[in-house]
C-alpha positions as CSV (number, residue, x, y, z in Angstrom):
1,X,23.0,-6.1,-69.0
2,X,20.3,-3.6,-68.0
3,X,18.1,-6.1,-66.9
4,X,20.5,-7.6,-64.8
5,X,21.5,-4.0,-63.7
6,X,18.0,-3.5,-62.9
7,X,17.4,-7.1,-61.2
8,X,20.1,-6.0,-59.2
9,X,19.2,-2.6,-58.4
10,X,16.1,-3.8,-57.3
11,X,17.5,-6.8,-55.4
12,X,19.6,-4.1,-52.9
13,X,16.4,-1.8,-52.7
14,X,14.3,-4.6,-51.4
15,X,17.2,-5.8,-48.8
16,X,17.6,-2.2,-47.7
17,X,13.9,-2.2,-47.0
18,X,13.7,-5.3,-45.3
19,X,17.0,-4.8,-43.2
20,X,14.7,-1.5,-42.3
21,X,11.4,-3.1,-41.7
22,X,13.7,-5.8,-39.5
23,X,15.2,-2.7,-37.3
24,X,11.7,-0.7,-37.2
25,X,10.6,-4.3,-35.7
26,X,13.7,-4.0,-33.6
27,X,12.8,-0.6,-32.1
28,X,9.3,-1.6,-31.7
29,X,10.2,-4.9,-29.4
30,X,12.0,-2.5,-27.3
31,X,9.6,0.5,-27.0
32,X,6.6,-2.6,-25.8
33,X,9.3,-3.8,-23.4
34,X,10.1,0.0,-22.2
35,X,6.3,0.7,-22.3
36,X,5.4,-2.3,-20.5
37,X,8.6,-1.8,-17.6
38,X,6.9,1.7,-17.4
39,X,3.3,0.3,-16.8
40,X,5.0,-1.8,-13.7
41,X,7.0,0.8,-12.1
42,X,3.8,3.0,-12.5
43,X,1.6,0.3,-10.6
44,X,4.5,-0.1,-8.1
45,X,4.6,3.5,-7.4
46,X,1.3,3.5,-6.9
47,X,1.1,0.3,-4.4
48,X,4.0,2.6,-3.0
49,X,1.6,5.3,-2.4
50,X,-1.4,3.4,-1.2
51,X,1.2,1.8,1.4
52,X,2.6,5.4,2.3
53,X,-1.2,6.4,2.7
54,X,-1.7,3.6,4.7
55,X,1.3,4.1,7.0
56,X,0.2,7.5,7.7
57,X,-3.2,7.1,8.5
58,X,-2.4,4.2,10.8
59,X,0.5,6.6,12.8
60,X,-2.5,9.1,13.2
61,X,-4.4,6.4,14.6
62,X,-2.0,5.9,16.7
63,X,-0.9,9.3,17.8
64,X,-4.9,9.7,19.0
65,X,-4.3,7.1,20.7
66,X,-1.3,7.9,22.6
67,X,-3.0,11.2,23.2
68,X,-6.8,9.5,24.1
69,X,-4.8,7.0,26.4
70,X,-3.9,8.9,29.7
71,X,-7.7,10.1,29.6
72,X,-8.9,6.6,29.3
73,X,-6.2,5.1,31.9
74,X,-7.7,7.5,34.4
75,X,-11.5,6.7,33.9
76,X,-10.9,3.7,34.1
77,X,-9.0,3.9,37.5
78,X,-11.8,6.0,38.4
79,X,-14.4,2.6,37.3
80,X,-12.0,0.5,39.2
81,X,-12.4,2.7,42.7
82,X,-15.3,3.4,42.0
83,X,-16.3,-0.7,42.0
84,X,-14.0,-1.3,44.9
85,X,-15.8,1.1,47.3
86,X,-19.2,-0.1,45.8
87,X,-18.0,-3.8,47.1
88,X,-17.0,-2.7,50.4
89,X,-20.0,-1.0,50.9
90,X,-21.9,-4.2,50.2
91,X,-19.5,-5.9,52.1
92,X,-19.9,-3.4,55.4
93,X,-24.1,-3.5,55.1
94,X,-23.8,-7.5,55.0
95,X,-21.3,-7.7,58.3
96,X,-23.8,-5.4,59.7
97,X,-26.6,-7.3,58.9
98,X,-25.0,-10.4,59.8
99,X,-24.0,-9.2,63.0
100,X,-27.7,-7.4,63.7
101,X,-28.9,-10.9,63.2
């Protein structure tokens, strides 16, 4: 009988252990699932950043550029008039030449 009391005792020490190894198993699936959710939120936050960073320096592009743009609308009215009398200048010298002739 003490054999069988020690088969026995033994028997519901070794299923305790392995219903404990089986939950330590347990716990560990779901701290490499937590652990791996964390490692994607953490490379989507930083996309997230590097997109934010991204925004922002592409709105102070174009803030200089809505600031640069009045400047650069007036030299280039200033090239345009500036080509327009240059062509009527050639235009006047060649009816005067035209007409001298």
């Amino acid at each position: 009988a003490d054999e069988k009391t020690s088969v026995y005792a033994q028997t519901m020490i070794d299923s305790q252990a392995l219903s404990e190894a089986q939950a330590l198993i347990e716990a560990q699936t779901l701290i490499e699932a937590q652990a791996s959710k964390d490692a994607q939120t953490l490379a989507d936050t930083q996309a997230l950043i590097s997109t934010q960073a991204l925004i922002e320096a592409q709105a102070s592009i174009d803030a200089r550029a809505l600031i640069d743009a009045p400047a650069l609308r007036l030299q280039l009215e200033t090239l345009v008039c500036e080509l327009r009398r240059e062509e009527s200048e050639r235009t006047a010298h060649a009816e005067a030449a035209a007409e001298a002739a």
